[in-house]
C-alpha positions as CSV (number, residue, x, y, z in Angstrom):
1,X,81.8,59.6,103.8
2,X,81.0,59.5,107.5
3,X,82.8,60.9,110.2
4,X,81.0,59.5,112.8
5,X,81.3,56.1,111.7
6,X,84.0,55.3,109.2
7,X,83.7,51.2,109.0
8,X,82.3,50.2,105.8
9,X,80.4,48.0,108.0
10,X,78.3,50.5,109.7
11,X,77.6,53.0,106.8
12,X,77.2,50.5,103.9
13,X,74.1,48.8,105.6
14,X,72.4,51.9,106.7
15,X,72.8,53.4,103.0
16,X,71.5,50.2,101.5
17,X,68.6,50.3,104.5
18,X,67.8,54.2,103.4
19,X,67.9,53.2,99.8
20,X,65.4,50.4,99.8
21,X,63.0,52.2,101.6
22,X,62.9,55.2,99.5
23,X,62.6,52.9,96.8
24,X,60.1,50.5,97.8
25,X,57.8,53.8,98.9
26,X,57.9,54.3,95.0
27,X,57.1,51.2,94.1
28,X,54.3,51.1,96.2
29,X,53.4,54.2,94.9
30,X,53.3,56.2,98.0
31,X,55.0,58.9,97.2
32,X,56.0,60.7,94.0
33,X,60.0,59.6,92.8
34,X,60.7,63.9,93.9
35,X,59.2,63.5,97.2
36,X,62.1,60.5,97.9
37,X,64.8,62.7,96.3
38,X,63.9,65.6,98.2
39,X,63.7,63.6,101.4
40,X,67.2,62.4,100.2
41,X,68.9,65.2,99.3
42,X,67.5,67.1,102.9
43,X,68.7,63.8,104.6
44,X,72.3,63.7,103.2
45,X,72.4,67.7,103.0
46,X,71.7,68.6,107.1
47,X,74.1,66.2,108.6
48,X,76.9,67.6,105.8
49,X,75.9,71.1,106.8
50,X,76.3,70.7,110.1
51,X,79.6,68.7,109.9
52,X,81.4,71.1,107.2
């Protein structure tokens, strides 16, 4: 999935990181579930735009 950094190592804890933060701003009900999947889907989409 990463160019950048292909070890497991590096990319499986910063997913995990981004994941638990989107998710506990829902929980704490700071944002709407859309405003983390847009913030997602803008996160994942530039880098892969600017890579591809």
């Amino acid at each position: 999935m990463s160019r950048a950094y292909s070890k497991w190592y590096v990319v499986a804890p910063s997913l995990l990181w981004a994941g638990s933060v989107g998710y506990s701003r829902m929980y704490l009900g700071v944002h709407y579930p859309t405003d983390v999947l847009a913030g997602a889907v803008l996160g994942l989409g530039r880098p892969l735009h600017w890579m591809g």
